[in-house]
The first five atom37 places (N, CA, C, CB, O) and aatype in JSON, in Angstrom:
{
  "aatype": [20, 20, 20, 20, 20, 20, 20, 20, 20, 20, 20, 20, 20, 20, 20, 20, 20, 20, 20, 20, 20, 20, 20, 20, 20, 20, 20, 20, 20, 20, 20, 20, 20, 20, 20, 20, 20, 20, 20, 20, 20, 20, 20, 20, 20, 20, 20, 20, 20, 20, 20, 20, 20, 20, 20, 20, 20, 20, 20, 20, 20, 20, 20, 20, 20, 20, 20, 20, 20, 20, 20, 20, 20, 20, 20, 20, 20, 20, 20, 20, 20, 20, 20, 20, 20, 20, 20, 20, 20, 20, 20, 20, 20, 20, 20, 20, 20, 20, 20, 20, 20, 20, 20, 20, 20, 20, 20, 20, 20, 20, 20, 20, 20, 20, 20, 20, 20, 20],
  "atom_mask": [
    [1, 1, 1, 1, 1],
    [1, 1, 1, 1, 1],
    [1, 1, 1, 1, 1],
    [1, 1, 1, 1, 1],
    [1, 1, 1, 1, 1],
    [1, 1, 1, 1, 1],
    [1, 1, 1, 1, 1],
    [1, 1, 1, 1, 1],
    [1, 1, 1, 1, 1],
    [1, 1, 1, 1, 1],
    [1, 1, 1, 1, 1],
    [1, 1, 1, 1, 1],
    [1, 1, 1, 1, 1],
    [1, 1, 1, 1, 1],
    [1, 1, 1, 1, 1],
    [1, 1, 1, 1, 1],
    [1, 1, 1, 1, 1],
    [1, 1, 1, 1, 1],
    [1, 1, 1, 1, 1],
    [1, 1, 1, 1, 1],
    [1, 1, 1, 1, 1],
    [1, 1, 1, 1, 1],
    [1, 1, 1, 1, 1],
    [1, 1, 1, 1, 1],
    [1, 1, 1, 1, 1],
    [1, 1, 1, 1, 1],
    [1, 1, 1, 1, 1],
    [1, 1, 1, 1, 1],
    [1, 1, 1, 1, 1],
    [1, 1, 1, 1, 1],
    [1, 1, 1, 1, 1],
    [1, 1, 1, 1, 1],
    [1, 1, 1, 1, 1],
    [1, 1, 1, 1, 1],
    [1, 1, 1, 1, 1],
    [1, 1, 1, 1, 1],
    [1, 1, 1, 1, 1],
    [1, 1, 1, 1, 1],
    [1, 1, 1, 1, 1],
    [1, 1, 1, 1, 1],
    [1, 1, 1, 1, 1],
    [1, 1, 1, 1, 1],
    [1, 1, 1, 1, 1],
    [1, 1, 1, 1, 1],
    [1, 1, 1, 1, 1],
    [1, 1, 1, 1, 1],
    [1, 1, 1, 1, 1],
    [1, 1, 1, 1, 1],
    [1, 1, 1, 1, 1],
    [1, 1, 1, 1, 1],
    [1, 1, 1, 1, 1],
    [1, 1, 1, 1, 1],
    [1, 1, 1, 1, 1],
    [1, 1, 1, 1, 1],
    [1, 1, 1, 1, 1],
    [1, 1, 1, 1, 1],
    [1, 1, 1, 1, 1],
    [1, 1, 1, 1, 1],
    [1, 1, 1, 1, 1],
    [1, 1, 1, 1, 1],
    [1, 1, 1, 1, 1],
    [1, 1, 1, 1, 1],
    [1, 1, 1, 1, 1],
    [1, 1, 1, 1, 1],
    [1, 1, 1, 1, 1],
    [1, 1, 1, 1, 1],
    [1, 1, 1, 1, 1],
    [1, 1, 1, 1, 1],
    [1, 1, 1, 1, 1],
    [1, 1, 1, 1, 1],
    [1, 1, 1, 1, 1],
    [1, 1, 1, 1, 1],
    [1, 1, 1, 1, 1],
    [1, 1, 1, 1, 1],
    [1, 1, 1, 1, 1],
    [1, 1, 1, 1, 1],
    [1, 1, 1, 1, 1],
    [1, 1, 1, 1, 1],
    [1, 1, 1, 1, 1],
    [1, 1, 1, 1, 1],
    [1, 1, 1, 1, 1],
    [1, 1, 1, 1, 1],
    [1, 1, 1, 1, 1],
    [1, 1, 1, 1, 1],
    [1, 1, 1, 1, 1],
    [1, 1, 1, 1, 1],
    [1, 1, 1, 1, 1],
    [1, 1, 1, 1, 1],
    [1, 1, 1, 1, 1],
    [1, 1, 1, 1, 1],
    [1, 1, 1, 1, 1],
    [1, 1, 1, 1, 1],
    [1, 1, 1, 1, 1],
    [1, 1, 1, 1, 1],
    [1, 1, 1, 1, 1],
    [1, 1, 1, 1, 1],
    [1, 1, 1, 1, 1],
    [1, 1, 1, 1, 1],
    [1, 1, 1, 1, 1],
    [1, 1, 1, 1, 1],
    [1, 1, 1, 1, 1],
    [1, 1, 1, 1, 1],
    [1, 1, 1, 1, 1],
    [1, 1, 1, 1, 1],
    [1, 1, 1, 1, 1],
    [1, 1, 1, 1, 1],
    [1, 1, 1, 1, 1],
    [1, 1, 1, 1, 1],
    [1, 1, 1, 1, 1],
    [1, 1, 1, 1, 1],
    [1, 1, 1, 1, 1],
    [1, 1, 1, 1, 1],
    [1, 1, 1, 1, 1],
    [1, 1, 1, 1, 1],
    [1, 1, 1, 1, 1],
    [1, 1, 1, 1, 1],
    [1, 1, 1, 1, 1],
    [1, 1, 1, 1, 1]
  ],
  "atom_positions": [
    [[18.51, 8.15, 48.13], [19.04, 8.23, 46.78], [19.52, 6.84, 46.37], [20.2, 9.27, 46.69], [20.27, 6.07, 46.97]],
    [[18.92, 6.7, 45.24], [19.45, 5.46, 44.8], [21.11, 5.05, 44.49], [18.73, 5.3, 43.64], [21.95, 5.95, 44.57]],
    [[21.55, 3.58, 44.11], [22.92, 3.66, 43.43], [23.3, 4.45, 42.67], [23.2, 2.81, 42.85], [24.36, 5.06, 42.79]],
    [[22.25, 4.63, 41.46], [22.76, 4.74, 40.46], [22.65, 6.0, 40.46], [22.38, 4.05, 39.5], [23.5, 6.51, 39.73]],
    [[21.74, 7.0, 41.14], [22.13, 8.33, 41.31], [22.97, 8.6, 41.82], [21.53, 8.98, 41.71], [23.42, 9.66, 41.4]],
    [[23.55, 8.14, 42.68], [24.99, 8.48, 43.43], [26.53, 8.19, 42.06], [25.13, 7.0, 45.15], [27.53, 8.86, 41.87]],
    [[26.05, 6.95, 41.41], [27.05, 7.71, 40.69], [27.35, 8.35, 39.74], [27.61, 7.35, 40.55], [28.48, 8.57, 39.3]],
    [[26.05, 8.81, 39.24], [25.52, 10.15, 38.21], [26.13, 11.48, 39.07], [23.42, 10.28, 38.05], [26.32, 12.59, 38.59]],
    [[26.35, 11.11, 40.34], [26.51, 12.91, 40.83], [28.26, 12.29, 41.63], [24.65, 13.83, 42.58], [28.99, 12.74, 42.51]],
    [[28.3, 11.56, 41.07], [29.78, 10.88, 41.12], [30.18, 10.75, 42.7], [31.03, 11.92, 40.25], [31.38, 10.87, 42.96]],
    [[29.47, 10.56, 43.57], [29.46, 9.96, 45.26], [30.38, 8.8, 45.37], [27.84, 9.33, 45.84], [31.18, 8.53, 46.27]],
    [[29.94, 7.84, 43.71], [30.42, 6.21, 44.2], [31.01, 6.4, 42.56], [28.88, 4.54, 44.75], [30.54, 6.91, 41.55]],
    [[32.25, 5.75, 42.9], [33.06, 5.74, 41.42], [32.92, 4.45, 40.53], [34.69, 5.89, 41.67], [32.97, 3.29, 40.94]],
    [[32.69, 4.92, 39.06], [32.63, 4.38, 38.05], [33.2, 4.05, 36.67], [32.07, 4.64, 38.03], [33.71, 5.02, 36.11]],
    [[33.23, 3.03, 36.06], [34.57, 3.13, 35.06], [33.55, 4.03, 34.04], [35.42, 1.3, 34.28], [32.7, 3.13, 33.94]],
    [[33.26, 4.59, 33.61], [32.57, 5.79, 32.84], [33.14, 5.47, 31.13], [33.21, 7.59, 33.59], [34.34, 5.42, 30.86]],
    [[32.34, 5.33, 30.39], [32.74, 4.9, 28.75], [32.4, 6.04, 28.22], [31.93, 3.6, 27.93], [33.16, 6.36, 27.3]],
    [[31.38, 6.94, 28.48], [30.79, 7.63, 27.83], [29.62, 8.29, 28.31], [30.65, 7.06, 26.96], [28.62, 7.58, 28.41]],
    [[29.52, 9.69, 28.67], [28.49, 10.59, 28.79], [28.17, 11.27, 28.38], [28.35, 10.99, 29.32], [28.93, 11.74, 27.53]],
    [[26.4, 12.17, 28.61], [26.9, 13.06, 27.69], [25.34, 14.18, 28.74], [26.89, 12.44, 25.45], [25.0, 13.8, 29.87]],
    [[24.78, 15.2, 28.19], [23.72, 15.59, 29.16], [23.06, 14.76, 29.82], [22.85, 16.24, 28.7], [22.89, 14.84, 31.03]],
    [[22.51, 13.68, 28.94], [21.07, 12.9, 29.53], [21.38, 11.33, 30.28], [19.88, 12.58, 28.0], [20.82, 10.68, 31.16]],
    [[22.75, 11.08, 29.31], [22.73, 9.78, 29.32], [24.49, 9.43, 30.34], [22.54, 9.23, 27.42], [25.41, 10.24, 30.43]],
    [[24.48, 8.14, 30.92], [25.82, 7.96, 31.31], [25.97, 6.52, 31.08], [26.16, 8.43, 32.76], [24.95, 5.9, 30.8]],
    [[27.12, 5.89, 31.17], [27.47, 4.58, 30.5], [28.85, 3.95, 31.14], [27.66, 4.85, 28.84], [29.82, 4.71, 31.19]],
    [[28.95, 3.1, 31.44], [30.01, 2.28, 32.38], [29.58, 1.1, 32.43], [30.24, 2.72, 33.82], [28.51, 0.63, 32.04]],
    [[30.97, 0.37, 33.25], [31.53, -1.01, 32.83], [30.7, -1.64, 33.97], [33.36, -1.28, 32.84], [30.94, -1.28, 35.12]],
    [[29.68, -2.6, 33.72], [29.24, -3.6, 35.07], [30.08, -3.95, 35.64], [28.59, -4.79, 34.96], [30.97, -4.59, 35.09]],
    [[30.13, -3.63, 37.03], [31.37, -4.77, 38.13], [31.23, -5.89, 38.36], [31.59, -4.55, 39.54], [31.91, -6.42, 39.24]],
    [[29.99, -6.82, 37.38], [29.67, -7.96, 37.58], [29.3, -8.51, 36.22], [28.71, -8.01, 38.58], [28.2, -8.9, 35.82]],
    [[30.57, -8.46, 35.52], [30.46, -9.12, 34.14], [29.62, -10.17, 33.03], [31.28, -9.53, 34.21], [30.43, -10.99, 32.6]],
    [[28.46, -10.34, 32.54], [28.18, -11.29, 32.02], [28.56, -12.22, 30.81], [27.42, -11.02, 32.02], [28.26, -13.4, 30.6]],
    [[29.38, -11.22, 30.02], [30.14, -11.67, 28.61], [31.28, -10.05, 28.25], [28.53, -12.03, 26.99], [31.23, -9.01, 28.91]],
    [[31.92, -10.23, 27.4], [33.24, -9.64, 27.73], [33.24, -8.34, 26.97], [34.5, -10.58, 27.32], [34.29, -7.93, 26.47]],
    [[32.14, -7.69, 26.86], [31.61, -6.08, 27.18], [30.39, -6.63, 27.49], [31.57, -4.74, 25.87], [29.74, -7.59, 27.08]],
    [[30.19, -5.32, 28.8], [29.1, -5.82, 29.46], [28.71, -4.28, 30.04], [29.44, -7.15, 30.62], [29.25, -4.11, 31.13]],
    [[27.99, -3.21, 29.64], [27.73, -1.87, 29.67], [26.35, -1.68, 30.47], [27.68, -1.31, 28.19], [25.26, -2.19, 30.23]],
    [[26.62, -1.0, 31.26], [25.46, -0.37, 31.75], [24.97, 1.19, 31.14], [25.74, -0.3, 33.23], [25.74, 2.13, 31.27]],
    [[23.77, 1.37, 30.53], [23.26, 3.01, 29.98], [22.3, 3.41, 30.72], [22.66, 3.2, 28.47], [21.24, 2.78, 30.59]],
    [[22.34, 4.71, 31.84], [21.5, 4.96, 32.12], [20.79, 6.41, 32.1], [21.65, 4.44, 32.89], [21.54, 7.38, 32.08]],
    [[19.61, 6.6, 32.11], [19.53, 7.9, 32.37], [20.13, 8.37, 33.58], [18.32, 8.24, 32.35], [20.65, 7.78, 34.53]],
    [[19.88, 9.96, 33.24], [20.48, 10.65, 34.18], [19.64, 11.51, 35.31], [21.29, 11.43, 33.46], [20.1, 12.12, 36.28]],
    [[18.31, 11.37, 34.92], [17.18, 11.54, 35.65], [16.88, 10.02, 36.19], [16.0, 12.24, 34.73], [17.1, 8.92, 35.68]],
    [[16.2, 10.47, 37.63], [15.99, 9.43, 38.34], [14.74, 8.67, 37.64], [15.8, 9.86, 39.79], [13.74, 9.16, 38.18]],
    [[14.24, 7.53, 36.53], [13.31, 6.87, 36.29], [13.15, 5.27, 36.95], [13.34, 6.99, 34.98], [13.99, 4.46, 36.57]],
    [[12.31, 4.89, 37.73], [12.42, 3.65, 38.43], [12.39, 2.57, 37.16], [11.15, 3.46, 39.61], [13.42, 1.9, 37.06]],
    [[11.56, 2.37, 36.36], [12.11, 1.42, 35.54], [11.14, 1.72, 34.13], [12.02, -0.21, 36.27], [10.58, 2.75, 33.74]],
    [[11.21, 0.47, 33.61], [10.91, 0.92, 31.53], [9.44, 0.77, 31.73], [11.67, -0.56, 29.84], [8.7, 0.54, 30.77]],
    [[9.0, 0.89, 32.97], [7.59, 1.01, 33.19], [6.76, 2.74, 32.95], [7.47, 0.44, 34.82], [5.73, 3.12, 32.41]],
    [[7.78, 3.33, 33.62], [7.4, 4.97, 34.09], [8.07, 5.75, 33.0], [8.06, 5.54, 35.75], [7.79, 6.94, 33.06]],
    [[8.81, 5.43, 32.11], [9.82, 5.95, 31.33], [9.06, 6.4, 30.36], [10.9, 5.09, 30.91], [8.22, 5.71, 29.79]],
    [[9.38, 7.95, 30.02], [8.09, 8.14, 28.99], [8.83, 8.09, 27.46], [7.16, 9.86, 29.28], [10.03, 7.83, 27.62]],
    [[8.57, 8.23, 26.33], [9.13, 7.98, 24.79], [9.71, 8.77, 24.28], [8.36, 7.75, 23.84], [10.3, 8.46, 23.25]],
    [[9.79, 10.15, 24.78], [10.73, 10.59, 24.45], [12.19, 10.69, 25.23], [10.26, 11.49, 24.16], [13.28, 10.96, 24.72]],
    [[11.91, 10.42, 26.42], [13.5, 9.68, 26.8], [13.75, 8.7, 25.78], [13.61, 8.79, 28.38], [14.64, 8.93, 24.96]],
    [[12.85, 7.28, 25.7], [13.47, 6.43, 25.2], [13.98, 6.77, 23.7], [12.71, 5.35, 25.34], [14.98, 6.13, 23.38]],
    [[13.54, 7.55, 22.85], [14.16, 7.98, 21.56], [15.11, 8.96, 21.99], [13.14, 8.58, 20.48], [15.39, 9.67, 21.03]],
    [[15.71, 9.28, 22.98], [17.27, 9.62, 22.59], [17.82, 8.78, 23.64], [17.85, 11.35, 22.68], [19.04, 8.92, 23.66]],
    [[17.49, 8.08, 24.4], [18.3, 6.91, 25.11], [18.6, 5.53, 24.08], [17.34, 6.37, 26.52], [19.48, 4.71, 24.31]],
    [[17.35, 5.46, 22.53], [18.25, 4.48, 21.27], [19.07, 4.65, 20.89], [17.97, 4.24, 20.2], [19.85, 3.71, 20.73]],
    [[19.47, 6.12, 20.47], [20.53, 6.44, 20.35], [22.03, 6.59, 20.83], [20.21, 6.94, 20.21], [23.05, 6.56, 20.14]],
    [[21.92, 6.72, 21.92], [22.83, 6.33, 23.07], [23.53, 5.19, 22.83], [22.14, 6.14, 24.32], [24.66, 4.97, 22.4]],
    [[22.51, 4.41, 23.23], [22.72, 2.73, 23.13], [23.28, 2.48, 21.47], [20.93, 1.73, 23.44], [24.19, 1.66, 21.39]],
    [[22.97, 2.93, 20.56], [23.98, 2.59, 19.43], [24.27, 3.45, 19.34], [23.8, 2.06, 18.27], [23.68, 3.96, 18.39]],
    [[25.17, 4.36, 19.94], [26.14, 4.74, 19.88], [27.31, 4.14, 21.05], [25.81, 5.99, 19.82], [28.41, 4.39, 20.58]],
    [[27.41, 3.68, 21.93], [27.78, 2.28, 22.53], [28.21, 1.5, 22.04], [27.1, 1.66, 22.97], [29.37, 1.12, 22.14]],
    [[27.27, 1.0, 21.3], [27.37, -0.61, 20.03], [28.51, -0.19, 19.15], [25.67, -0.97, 18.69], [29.49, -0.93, 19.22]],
    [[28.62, 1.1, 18.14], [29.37, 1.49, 17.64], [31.07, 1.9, 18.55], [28.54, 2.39, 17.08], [32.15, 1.33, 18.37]],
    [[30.84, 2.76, 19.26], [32.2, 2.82, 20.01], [33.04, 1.19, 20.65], [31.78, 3.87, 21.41], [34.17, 0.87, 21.01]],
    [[31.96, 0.67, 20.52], [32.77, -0.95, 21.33], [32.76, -1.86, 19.79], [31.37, -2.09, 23.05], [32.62, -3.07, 19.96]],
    [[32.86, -1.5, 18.63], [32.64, -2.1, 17.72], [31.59, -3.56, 17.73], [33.86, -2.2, 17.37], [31.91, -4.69, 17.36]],
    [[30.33, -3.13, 18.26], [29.26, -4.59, 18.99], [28.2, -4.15, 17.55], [28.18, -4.3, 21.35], [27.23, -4.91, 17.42]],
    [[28.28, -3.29, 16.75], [26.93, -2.83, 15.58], [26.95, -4.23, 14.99], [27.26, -1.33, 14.16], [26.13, -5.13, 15.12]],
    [[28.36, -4.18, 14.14], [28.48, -5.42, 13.14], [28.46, -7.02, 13.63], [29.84, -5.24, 12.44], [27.81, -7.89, 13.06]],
    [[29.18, -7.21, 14.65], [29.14, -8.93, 15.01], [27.78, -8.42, 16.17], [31.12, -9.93, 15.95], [27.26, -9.45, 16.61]],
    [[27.43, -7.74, 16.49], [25.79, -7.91, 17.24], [26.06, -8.0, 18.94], [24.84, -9.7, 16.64], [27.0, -8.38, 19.65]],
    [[24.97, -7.54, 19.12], [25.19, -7.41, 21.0], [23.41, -7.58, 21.7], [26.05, -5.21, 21.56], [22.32, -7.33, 21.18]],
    [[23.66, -7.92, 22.62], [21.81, -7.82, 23.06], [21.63, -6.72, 24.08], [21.08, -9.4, 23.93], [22.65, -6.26, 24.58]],
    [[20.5, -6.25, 24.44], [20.1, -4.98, 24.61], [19.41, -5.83, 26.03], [19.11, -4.05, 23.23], [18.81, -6.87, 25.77]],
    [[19.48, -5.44, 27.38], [18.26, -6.06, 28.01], [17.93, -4.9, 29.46], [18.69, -7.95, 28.55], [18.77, -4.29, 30.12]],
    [[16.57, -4.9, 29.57], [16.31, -4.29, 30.88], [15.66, -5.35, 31.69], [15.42, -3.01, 30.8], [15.36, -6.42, 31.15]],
    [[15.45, -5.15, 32.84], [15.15, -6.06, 33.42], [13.71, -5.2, 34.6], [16.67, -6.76, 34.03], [13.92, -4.26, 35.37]],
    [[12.83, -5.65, 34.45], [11.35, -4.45, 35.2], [10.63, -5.35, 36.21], [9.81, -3.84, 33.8], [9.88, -6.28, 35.92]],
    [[10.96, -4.95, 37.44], [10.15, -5.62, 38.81], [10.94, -6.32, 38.96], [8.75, -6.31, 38.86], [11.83, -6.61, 38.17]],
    [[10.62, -7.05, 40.8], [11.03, -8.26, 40.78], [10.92, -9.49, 40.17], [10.9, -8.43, 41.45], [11.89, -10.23, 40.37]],
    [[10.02, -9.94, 39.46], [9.74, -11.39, 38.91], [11.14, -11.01, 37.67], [7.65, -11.78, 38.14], [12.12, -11.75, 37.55]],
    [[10.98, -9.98, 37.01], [12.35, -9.28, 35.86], [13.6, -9.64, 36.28], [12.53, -7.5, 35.77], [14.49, -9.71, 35.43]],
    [[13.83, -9.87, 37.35], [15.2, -9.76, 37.95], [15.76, -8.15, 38.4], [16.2, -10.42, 36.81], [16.8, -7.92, 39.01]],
    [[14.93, -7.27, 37.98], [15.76, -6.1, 38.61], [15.82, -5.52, 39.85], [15.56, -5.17, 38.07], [14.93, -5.17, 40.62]],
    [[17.51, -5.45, 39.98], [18.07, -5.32, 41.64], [18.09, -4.0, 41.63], [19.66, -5.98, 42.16], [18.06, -3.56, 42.78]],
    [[18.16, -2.67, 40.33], [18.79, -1.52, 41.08], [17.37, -0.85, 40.85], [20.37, -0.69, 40.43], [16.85, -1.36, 39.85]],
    [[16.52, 0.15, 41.44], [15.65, 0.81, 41.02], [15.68, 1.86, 40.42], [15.1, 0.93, 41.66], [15.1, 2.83, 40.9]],
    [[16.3, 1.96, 39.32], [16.54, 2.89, 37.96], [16.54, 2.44, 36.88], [17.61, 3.5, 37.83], [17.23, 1.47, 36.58]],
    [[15.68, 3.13, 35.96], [15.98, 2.56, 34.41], [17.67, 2.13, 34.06], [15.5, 3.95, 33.24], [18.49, 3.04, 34.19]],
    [[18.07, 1.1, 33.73], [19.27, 0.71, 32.85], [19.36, -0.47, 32.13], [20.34, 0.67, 33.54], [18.87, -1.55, 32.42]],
    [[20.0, -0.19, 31.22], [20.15, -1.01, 29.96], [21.43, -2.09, 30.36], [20.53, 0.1, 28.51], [22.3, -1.73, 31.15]],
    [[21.46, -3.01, 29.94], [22.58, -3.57, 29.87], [22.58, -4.29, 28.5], [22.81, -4.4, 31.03], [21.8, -5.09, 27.98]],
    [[24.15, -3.48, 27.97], [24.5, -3.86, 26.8], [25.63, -4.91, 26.89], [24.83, -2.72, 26.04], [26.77, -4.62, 27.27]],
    [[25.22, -6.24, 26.5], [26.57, -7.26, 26.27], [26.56, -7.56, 24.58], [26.38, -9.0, 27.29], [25.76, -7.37, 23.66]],
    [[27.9, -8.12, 24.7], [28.57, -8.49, 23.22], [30.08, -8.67, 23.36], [28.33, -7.24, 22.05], [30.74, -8.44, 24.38]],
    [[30.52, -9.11, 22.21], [32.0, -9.4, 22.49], [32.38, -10.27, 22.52], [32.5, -9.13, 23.33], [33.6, -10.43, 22.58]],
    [[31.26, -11.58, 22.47], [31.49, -12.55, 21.74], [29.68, -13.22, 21.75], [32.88, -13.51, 22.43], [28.65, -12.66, 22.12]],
    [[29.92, -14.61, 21.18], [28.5, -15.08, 20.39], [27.63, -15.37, 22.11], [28.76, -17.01, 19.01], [28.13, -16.19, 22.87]],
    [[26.77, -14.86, 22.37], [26.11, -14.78, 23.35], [24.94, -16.2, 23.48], [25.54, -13.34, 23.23], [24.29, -16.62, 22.53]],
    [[24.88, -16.77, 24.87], [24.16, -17.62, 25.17], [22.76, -17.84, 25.78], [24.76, -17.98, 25.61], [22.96, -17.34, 26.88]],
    [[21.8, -18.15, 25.8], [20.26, -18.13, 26.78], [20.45, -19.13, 27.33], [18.7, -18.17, 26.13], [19.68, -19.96, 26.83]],
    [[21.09, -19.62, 28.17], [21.59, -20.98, 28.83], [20.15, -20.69, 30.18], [23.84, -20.97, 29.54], [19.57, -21.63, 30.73]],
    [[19.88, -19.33, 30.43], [18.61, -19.47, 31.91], [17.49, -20.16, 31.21], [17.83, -17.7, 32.7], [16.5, -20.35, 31.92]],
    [[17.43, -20.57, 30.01], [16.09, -20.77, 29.63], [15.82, -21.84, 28.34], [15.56, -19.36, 29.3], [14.78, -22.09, 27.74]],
    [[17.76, -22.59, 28.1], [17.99, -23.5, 27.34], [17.13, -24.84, 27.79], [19.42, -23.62, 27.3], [16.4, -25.63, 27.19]],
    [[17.49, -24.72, 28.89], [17.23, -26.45, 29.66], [14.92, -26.0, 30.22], [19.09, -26.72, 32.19], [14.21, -26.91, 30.66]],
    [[14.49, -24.9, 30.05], [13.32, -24.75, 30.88], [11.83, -25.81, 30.13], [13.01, -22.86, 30.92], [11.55, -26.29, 29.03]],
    [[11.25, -25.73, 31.45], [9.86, -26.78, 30.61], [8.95, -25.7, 31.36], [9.48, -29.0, 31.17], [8.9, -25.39, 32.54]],
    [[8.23, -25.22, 30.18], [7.3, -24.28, 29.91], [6.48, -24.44, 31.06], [6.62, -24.41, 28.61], [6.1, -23.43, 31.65]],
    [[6.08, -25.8, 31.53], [5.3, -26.15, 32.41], [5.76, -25.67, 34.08], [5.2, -27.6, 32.14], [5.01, -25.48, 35.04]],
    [[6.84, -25.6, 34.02], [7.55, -25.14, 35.38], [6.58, -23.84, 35.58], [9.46, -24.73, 35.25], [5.96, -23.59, 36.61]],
    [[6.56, -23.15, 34.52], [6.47, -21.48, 35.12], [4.55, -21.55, 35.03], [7.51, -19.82, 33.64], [3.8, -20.57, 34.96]],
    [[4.25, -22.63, 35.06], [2.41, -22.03, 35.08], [2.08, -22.46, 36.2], [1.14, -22.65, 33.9], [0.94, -22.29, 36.63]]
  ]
}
């Protein structure tokens, strides 16, 4: 069983913002900007590869409804998943990470020369 199923069936404790049947939502323990949300399903999906569309049309909703409860709609927040390793993703479950909360930076990819990555 993965992490993140364990703490969907509440094994491993979580600061929890908001759940509801499908969806669950809590605070990253590894902050990137000063709300920093994890949304995930509640069915086990490995990533935004296998995920079929109608999850993802009520998992948009979710996610702004998030944006709205953390007041992130109006000054703006970024939305990111992260798919495979080359993606960066460490947990093997679909999740979102929602940051905002203040003016957000691309500093991994400020300084890059296109040429590095071919």
């Amino acid at each position: 069983m993965c992490l993140f199923c364990k703490i969907i069936n509440k094994e491993i404790p979580s600061n929890i913002i908001l759940e509801n049947e499908e969806f669950l939502a809590f605070h990253d323990i590894n902050p990137k900007a000063p709300v920093h949300i994890l949304a995930i399903p509640k069915i086990h999906v490995d990533s935004f590869n296998e995920v079929n569309p109608e999850l993802m049309a009520s998992m948009t909703k979710f996610i702004q409804n998030i944006a709205v409860e953390f007041q992130l709609d109006e000054s703006g927040y970024r939305v990111i998943t992260n798919i495979g390793e080359n993606g960066g993703q460490e947990v093997k479950h679909l999740h979102f990470h929602i940051l905002g909360g203040a003016k957000l930076k691309w500093e991994h990819f400020s300084d890059a020369n296109p040429q590095d990555f071919l």
